[in-house]
TORKE-143481 format. One line per field, with one value per residue (C-alpha): residue number from 1; chain; x, y, z. Coordinates in steps of 0.2 Angstrom, whole numbers, plus 5000, padded with zeros to 4 digits. Example, Ala and Ser with C-alpha at 12.3 -4.5 7.8 and 13.67 -1.06 7.14 Angstrom:
BEGIN
num <- 1; 2 $
cadena <- A; A $
X <- 5062; 5068 $
Y <- 4978; 4995 $
Z <- 5039; 5036 $
REM end
This chain:
BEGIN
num <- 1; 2; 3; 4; 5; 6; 7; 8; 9; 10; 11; 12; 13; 14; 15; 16; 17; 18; 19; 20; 21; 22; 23; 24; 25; 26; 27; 28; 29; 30; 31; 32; 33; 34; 35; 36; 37; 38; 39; 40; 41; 42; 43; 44; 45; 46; 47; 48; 49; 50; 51; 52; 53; 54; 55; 56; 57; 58; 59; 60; 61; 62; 63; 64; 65; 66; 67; 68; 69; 70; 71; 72; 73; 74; 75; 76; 77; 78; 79; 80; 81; 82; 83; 84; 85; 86; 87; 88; 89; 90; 91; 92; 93; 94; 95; 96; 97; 98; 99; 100; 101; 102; 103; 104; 105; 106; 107; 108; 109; 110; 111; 112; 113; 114; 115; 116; 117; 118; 119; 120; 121; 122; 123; 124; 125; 126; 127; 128; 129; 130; 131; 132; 133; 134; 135; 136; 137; 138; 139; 140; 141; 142; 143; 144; 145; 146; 147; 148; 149; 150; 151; 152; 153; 154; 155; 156; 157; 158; 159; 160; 161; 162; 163; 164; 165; 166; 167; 168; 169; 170; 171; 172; 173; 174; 175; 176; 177; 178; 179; 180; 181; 182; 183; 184; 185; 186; 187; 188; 189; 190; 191; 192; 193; 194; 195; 196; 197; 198; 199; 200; 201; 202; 203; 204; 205; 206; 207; 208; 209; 210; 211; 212; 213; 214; 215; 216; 217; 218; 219; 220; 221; 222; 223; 224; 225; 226; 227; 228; 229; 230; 231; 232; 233; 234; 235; 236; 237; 238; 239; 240; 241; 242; 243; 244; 245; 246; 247; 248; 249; 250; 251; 252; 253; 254; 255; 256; 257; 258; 259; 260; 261; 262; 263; 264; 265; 266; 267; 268; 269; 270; 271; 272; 273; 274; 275; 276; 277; 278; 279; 280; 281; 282; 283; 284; 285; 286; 287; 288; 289; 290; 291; 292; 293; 294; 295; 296; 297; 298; 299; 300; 301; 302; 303; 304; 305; 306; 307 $
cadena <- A; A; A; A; A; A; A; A; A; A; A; A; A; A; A; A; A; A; A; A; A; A; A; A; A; A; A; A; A; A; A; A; A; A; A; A; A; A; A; A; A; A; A; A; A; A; A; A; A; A; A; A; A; A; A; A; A; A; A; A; A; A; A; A; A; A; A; A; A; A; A; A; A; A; A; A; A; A; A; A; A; A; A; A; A; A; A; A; A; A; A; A; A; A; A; A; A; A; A; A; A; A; A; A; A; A; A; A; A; A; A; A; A; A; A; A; A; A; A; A; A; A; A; A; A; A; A; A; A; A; A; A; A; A; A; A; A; A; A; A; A; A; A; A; A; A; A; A; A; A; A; A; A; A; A; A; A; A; A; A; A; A; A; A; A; A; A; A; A; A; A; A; A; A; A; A; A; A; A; A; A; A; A; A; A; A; A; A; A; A; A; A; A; A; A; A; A; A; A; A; A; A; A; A; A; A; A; A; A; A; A; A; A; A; A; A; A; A; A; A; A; A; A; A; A; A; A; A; A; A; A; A; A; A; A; A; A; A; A; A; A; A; A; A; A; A; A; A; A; A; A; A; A; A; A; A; A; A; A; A; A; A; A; A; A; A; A; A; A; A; A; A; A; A; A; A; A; A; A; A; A; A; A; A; A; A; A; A; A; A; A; A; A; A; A; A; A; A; A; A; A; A; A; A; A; A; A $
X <- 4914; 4894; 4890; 4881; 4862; 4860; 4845; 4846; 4846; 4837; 4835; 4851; 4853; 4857; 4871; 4870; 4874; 4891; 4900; 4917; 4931; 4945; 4960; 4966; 4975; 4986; 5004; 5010; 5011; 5001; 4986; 4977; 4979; 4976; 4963; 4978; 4983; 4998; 4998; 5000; 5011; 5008; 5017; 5030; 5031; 5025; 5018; 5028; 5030; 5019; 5007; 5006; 5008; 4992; 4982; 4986; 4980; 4964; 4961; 4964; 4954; 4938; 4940; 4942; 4923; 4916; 4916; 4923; 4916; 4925; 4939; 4940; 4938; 4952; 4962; 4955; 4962; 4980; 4981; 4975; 4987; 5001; 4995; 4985; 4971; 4965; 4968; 4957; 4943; 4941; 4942; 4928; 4921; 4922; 4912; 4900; 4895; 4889; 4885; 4879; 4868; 4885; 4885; 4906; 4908; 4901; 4909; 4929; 4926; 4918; 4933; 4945; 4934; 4939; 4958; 4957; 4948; 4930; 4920; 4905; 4905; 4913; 4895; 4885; 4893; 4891; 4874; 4870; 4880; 4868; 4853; 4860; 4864; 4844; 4838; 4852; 4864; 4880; 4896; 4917; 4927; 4944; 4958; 4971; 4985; 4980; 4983; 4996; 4982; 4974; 4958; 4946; 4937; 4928; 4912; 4902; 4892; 4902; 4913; 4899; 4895; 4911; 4917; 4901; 4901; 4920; 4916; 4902; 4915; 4927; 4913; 4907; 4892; 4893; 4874; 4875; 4891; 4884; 4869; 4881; 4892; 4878; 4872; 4892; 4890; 4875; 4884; 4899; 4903; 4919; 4929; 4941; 4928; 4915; 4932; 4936; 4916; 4913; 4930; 4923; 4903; 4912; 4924; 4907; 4898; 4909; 4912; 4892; 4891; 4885; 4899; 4886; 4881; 4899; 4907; 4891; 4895; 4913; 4908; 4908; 4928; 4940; 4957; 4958; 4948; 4951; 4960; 4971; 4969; 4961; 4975; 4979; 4960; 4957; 4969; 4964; 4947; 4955; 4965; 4948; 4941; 4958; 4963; 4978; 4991; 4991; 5009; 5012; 5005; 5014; 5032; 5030; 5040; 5025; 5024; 5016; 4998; 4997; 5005; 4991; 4981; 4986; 4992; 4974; 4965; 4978; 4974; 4957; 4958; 4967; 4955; 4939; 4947; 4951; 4967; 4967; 4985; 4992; 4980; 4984; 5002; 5001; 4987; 5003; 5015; 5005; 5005; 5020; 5024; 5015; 5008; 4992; 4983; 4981; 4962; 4971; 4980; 4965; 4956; 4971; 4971; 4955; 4956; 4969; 4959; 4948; 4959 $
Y <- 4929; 4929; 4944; 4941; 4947; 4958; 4967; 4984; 4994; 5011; 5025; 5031; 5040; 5057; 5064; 5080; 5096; 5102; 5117; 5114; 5113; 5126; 5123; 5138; 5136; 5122; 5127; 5129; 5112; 5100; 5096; 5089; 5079; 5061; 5051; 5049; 5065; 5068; 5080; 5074; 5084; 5086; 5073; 5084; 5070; 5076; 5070; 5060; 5073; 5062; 5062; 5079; 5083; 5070; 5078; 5097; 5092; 5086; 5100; 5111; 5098; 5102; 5120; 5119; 5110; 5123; 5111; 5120; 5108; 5093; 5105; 5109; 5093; 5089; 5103; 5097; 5077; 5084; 5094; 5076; 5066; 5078; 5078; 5096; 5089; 5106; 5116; 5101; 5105; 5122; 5123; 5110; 5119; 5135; 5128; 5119; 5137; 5139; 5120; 5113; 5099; 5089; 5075; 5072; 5088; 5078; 5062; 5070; 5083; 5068; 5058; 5073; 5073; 5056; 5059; 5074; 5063; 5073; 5058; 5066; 5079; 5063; 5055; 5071; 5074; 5056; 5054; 5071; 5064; 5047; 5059; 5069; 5051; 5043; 5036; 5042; 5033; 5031; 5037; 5030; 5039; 5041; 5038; 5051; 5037; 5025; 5006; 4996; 4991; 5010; 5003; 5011; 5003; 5012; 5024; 5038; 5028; 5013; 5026; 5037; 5021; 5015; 5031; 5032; 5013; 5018; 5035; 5024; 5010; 5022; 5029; 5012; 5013; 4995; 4993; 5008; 5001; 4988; 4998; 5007; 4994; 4982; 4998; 4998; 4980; 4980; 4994; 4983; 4980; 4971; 4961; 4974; 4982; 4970; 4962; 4980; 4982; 4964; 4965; 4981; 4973; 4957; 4967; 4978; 4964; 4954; 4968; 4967; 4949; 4942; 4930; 4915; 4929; 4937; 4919; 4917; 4934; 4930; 4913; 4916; 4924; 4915; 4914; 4916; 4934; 4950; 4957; 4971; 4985; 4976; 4963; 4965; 4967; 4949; 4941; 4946; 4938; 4923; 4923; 4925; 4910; 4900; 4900; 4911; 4909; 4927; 4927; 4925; 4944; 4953; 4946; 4952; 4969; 4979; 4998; 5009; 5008; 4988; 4988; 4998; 4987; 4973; 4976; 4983; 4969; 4953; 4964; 4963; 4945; 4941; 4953; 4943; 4926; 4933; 4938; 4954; 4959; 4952; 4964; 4979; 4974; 4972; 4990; 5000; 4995; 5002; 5016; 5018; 5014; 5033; 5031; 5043; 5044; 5027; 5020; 5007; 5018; 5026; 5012; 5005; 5022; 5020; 5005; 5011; 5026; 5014; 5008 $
Z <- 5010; 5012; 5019; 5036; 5036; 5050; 5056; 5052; 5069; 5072; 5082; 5089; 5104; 5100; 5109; 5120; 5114; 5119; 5114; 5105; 5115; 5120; 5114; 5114; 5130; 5126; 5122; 5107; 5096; 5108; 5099; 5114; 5134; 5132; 5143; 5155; 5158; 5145; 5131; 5114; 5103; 5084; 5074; 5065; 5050; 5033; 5020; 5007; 4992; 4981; 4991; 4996; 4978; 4974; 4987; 4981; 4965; 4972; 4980; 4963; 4956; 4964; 4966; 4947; 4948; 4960; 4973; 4986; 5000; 4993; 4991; 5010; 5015; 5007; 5014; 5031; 5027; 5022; 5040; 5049; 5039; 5046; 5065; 5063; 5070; 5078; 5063; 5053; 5065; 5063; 5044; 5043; 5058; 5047; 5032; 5039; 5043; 5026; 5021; 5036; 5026; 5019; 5028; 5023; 5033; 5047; 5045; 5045; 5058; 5069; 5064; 5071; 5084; 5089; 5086; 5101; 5112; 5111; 5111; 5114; 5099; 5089; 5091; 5090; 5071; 5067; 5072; 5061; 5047; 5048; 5048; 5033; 5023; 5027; 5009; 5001; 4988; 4994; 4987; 4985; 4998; 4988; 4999; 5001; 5007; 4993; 4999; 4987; 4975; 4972; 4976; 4988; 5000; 5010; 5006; 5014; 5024; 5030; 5036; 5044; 5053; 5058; 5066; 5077; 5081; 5087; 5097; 5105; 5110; 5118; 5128; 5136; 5127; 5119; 5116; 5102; 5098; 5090; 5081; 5071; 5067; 5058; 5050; 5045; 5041; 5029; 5020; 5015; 4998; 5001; 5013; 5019; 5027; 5031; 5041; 5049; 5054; 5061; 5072; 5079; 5080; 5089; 5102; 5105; 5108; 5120; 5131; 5131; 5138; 5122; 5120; 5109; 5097; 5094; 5091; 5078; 5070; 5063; 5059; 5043; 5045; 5033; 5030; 5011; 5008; 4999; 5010; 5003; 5018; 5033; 5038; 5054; 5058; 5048; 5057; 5074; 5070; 5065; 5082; 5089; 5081; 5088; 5069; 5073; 5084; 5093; 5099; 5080; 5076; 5093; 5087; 5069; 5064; 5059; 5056; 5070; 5066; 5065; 5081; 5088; 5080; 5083; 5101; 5107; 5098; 5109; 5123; 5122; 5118; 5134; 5142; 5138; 5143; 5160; 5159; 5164; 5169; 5154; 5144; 5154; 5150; 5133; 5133; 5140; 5129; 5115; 5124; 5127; 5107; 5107; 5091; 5098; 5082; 5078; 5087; 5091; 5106; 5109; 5112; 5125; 5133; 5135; 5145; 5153; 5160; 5168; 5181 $
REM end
């Protein structure tokens, strides 16, 4: 694919100071109270052992190396990855105490921020984190779930800048929305995640009223790319360019996330086009699926939480 050219956005509106939420008073095992009202329980699924294994080693890895930042986050990824999404946010909470100019630190604590549906402190890290990364090189993020190739695709930045463009997007805040995610765009390397920034950037910008720009944007949208980790993403762009028949994603029998995916991205489709109930429809199903995590259900909460 040709990489779009997009103007390079700047001056993001910082977000308010808030102090960090109390948690404290939630019983024992909810993490945290959905937009809705409900309390959302920590998913008692583990890790595979490999995994867990290849992630302990990571961690002894860069203690080994003195990197005891990398080594918490780490730490911090593996309590995410089994639902301990509190427990992530203190420990990155903790040593951001003493390295507070780390952007990473930033990045998965505004990450976590988003899973517990603290969308304000979401943007306050991930606007720090884009402070911290000005004129800097960017850097691999190594996957702790590896996709089926082993190949990361993802880096510091893109991610700095998809999280925010995401934290803005829940908040209605479409116009900054779309700042972050052509910041994420002209940090793409690769298809997967030029795909996973421009589905985000065209959502952003049809919920903005800029429906001529958004059908310009994912012009360039193919059906033979690299994709290896973004499918679900790829596809819904093609539905949006009436290459892909919708109904044909919403029958397949996907795992949790790409039914998140996939189920918030046909909402939305139908939503646009003016069919609202249908979307609402399509929005509780997912949240009923209870896959709470997955930004895909946040997202259909969200819109759920409008009515």
């Amino acid at each position: 694919m040709k990489y779009l050219s997009v103007v390079i956005f700047a001056g993001l509106i910082l977000a308010c100071s808030a102090p960090a939420p109390n948690f404290t008073t939630l019983p024992e095992g909810v993490q945290t109270v959905s937009l809705l009202g409900d309390t959302l329980q920590t998913n008692s699924a583990m890790l595979p052992q490999e995994l867990a294994e290849r992630i302990d080693s990571l961690i002894l890895l860069e203690r080994s190396r003195d990197a005891e930042t990398e080594a918490v986050i780490w730490e911090a990824r593996y309590l995410g990855y089994n639902g301990e999404y509190r427990k992530a946010v203190d420990l990155l909470s903790k040593r951001i105490e003493q390295d507070s100019k780390n952007p990473a630190l930033y990045r998965h604590r505004g990450h976590r921020y988003i899973s517990l549906r603290v969308f304000d402190l979401a943007i306050k890290d991930l606007t720090k984190a884009a402070e911290l990364i000005k004129d800097t090189e960017d850097i691999l993020e190594q996957d702790g779930l590896p996709n089926e190739m082993n190949q990361p695709k993802s880096s510091l930045h893109t991610n700095i800048w998809y999280h925010l463009g995401l934290a803005y997007y829940l908040t209605n805040d479409f116009e900054n929305a779309q700042k972050a995610y052509a910041e994420c765009i002209n940090s793409s390397t690769n298809d997967d995640m030029m795909t996973a920034a421009l589905y985000w950037y065209y959502m952003s910008l049809r919920r903005d009223g800029q429906d001529e720009f958004a059908g310009k944007i994912i012009d360039p949208v193919r059906s033979e790319m690299n994709i290896i980790e973004n499918d679900s993403y790829h596809k819904l762009l093609l539905v949006f360019k009436g290459e892909f028949d919708p109904n044909a994603l919403l029958d397949t029998n996907t795992d949790a996330l790409s039914n998140a995916t996939v189920g918030y991205g046909i909402g939305n489709w139908h939503y646009i086009n003016g069919r609202k109930d249908r979307a609402m429809e399509i929005w509780q199903n997912v949240y009923d699926a209870g896959n709470w995590s997955a930004f895909g259900f946040i997202a259909s909460e969200a819109e759920l939480a409008k009515e």
